[in-house]
VMD Tcl script that draws the C-alpha trace (Angstrom):
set ca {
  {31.30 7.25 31.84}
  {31.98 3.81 29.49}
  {31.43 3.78 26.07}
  {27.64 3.20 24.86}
  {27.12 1.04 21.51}
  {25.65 3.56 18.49}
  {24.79 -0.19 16.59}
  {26.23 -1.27 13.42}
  {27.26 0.03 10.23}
  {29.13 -1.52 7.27}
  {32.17 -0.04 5.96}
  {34.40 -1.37 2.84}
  {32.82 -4.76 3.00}
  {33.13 -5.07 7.02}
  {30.71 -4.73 10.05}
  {31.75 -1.74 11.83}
  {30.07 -1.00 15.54}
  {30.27 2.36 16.44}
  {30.90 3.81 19.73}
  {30.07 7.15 22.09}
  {31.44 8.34 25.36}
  {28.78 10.84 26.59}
  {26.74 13.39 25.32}
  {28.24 15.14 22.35}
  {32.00 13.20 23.70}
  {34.43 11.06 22.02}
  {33.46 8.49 19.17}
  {35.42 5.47 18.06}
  {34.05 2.32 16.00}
  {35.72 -0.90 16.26}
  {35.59 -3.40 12.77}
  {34.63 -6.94 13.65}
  {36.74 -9.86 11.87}
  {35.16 -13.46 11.28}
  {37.37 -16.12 13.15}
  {37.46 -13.90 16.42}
  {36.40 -14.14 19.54}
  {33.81 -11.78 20.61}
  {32.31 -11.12 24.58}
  {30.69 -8.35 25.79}
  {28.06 -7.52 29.58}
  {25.71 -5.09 29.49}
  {26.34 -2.45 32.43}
  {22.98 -0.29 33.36}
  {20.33 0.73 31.73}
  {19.75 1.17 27.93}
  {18.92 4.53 26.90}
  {18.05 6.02 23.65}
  {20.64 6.79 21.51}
  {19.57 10.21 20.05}
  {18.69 11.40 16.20}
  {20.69 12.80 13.85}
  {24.01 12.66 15.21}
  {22.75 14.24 18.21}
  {22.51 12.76 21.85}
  {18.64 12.04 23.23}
  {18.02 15.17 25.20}
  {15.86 13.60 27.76}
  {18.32 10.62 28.37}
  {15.31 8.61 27.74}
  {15.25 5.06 28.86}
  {14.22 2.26 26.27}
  {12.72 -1.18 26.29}
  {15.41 -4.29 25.89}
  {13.52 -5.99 22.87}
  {13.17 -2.56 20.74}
  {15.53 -2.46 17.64}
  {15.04 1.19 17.02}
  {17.40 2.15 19.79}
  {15.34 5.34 20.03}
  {12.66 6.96 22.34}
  {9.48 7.91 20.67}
  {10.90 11.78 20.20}
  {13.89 10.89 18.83}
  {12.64 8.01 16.63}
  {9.66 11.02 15.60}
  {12.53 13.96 14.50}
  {15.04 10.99 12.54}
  {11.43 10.13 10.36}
  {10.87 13.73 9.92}
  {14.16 13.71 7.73}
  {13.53 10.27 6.44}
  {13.74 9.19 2.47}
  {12.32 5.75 3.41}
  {9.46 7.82 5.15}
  {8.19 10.11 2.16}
  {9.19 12.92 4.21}
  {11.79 14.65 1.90}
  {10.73 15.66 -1.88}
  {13.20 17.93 -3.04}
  {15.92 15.79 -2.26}
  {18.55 16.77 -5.07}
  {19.96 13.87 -5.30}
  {20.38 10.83 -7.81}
  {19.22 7.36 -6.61}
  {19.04 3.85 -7.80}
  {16.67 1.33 -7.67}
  {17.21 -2.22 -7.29}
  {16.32 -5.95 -6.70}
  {17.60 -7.51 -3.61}
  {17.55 -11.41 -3.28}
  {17.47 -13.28 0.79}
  {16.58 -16.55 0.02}
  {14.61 -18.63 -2.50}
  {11.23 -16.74 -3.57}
  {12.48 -13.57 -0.72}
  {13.04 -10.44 -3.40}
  {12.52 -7.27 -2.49}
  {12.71 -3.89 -4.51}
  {13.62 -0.63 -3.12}
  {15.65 2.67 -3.97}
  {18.66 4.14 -2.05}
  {21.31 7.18 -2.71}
  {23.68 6.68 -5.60}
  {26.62 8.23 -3.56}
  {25.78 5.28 -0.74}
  {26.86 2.16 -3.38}
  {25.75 -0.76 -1.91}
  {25.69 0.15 1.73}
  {22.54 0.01 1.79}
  {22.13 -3.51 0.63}
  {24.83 -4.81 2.83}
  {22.97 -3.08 5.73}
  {19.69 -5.21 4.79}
  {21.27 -9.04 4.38}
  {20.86 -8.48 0.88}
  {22.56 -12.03 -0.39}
  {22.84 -11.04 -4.20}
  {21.16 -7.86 -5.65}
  {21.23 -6.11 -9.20}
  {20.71 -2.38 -9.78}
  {17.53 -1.61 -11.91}
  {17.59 2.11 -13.01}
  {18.82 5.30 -11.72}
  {17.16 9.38 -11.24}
  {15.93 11.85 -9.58}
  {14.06 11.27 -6.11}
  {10.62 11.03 -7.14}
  {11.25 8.88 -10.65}
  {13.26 6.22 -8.48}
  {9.75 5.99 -5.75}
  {7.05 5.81 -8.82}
  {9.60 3.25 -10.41}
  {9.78 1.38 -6.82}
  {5.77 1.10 -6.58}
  {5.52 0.10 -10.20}
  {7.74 -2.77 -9.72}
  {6.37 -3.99 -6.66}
  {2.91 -4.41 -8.02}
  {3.63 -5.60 -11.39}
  {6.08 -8.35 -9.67}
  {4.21 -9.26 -6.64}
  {7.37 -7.96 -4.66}
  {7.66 -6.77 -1.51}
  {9.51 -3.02 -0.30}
  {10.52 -5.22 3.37}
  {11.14 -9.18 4.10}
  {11.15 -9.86 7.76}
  {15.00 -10.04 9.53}
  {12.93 -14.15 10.82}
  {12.74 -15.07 7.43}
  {16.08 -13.65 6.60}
  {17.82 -15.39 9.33}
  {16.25 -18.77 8.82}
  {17.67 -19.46 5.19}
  {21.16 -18.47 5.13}
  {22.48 -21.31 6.12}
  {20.86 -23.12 3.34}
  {21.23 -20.95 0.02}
  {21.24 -22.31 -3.30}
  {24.28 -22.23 -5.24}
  {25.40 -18.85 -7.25}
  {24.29 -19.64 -10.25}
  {20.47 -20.04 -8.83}
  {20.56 -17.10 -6.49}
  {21.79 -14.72 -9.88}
  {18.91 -16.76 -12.13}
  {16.25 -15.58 -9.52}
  {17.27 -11.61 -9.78}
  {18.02 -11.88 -13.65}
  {14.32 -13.05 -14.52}
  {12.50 -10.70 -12.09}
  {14.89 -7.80 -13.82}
  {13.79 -9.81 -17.49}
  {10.33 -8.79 -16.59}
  {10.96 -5.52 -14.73}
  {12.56 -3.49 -17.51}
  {10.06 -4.41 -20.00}
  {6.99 -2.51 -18.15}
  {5.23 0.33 -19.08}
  {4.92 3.14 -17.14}
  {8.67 4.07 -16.28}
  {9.36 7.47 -15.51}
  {11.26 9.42 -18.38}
  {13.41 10.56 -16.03}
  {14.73 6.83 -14.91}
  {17.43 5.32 -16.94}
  {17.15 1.83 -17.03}
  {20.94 -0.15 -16.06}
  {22.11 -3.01 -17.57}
  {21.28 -6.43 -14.90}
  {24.66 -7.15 -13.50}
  {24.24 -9.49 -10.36}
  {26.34 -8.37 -7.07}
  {26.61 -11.19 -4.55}
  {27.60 -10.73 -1.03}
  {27.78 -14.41 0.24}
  {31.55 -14.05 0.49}
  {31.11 -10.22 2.14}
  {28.88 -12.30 5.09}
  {30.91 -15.45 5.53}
  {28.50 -17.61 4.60}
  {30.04 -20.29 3.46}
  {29.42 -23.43 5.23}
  {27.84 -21.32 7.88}
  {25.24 -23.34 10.49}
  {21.39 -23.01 11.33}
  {20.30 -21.03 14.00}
  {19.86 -22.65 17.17}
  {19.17 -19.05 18.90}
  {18.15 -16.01 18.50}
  {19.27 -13.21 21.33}
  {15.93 -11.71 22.42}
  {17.08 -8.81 24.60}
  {20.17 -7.63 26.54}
  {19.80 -6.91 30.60}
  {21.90 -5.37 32.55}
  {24.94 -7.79 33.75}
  {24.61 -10.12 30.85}
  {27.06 -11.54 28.77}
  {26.95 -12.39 25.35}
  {30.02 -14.95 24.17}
  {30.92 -16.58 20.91}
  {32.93 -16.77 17.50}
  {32.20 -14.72 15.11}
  {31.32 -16.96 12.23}
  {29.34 -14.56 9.87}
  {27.31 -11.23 9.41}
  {24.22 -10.25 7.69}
  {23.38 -7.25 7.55}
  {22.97 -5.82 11.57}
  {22.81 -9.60 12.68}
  {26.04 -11.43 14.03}
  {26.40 -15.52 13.90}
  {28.43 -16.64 16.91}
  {29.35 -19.85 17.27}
  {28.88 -20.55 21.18}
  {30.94 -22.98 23.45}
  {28.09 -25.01 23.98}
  {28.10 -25.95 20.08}
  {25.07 -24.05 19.88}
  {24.78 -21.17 16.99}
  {23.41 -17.89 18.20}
  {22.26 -14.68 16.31}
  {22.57 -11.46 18.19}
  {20.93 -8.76 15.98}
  {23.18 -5.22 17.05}
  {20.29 -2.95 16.43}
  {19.55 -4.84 20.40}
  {22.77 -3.24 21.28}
  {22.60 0.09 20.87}
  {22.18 2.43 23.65}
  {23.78 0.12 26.27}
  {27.46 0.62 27.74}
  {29.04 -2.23 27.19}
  {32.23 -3.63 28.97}
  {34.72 -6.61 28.18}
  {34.22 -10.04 29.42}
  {37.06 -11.03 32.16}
  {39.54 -12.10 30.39}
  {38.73 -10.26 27.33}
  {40.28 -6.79 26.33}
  {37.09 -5.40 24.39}
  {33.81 -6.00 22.73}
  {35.43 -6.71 19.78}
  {38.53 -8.94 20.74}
  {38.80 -11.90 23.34}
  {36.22 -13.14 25.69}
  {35.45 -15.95 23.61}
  {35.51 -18.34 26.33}
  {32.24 -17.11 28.23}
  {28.80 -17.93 28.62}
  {25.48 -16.59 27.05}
  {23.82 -15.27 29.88}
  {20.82 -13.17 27.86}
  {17.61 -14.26 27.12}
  {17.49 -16.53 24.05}
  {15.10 -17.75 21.70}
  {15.27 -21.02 20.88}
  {14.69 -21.35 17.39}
  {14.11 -25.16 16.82}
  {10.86 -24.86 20.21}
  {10.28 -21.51 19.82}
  {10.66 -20.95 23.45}
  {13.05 -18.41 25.71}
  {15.83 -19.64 27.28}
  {17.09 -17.63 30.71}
  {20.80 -17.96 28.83}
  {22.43 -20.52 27.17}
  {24.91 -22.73 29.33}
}
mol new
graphics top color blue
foreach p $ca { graphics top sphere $p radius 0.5 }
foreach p [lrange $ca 0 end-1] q [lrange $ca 1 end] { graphics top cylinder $p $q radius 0.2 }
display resetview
């Protein structure tokens, strides 16, 4: 049996996919390095990838275009131990809140586990982000809902709307002014939990982290993987689960790995992994074109 794809984490300021052979077998992850060549095919069918560190019981097959990478079970028992879901109360844990910045006028607040650091930022696309206040569980979600009212903010920002503006960003300087006046006005409401301690605003940026410099529009967006196809390119940049490859057509695609995970996935000919060589294939997936809006059969 091949290796199936478990999707993509970040680790130290890299993407990291992660790998397993089997139910309960061997795991590996491989870390992805901008300038490389990257080609992968699809072999099979994609099947749900389990919960909590656990393989899927039922083997479950899953739809191509789902990003969960989960069958409804699986996806059902992972929200049943889910912070994000409300789920867990007496989680003894300290957490942070924060402001994370996409794009001009795209801020978001949320909370996430002190001992994670900015994982969880890097894991969303955050751009540029500054920590807010830190406390227990409960303090951190009143503080969350307080500052997304009072600042018209939003707790999600589509990964569309994400994708459509990094290769356009203002300068530093703008994308820190943005976070620093929403954080002007944020610490200055009433109604903070005791029990949060505000932090001092101290802008993180991540442009460098992604590769973003210089980096090119869109011209695709991978829409599913099917079994046999190849996906083919440079890697050029990464945002949180989505990768930029630069394709030999010119073109610029963006394959988002959350489509990857629960497929077994094999090196192009010529190439000796997912990770390394195969540069020098074809796009053979369906793609959406970003400047029609249509589907492309693969990009040649």
């Amino acid at each position: 049996m091949g290796w199936k794809c478990q999707g993509l984490r970040w680790s130290d300021g890299a993407p990291v996919l992660r790998w397993r052979r089997g139910e309960g077998g061997a795991r590996r992850e491989s870390v992805l390095e901008y300038g490389r060549d990257l080609g992968f095919r699809a072999v099979g069918a994609r099947t749900c990838v389990g919960a909590r560190g656990n393989a899927c019981p039922l083997g479950a097959l899953i739809a191509g275009r789902g990003t969960g990478g989960q069958c409804a079970e699986c996806a059902r028992l992972d929200r049943a131990h889910s912070v994000a879901a409300d789920t867990i109360a007496d989680d003894p844990r300290t957490y942070r809140v924060y402001l994370a910045w996409f794009g001009p006028g795209m801020v978001k607040v949320g909370i996430t586990a002190e001992e994670r650091g900015s994982a969880r930022l890097l894991e969303q696309g955050a751009v540029a982000f500054s920590w807010l206040g830190r406390g227990p569980l409960m303090a951190a979600r009143r503080t969350e809902e307080l500052l997304r009212r009072a600042l018209g903010v939003p707790d999600r920002i589509p990964y569309a709307r994400k994708r459509a503006v990094r290769a356009a960003l203002p300068v530093l300087a703008e994308r820190v002014a943005e976070i620093e006046r929403l954080y002007a006005r944020a610490v200055v409401l009433e109604g903070w939990p005791r029990s949060l301690e505000r932090m001092e605003f101290a802008a993180v940026d991540h442009a460098g982290v992604f590769g973003l410099a210089g980096l090119a529009p869109a011209t695709g967006v991978v829409e599913e993987l099917v079994d046999a196809g190849c996906v083919a390119g440079r890697l050029v940049a990464a945002a949180g689960p989505d990768l930029h490859l630069a394709a030999v057509d010119g073109g610029m695609i963006v394959l988002d790995t959350r489509l990857m995970s629960g497929w077994e996935l094999t090196a192009m000919p010529g190439g000796d992994g997912v990770d390394e060589g195969g540069g020098g294939g074809v796009v053979t997936v369906p793609v959406k074109d970003v400047h029609s809006g249509g589907v492309q059969d693969g990009l040649f």
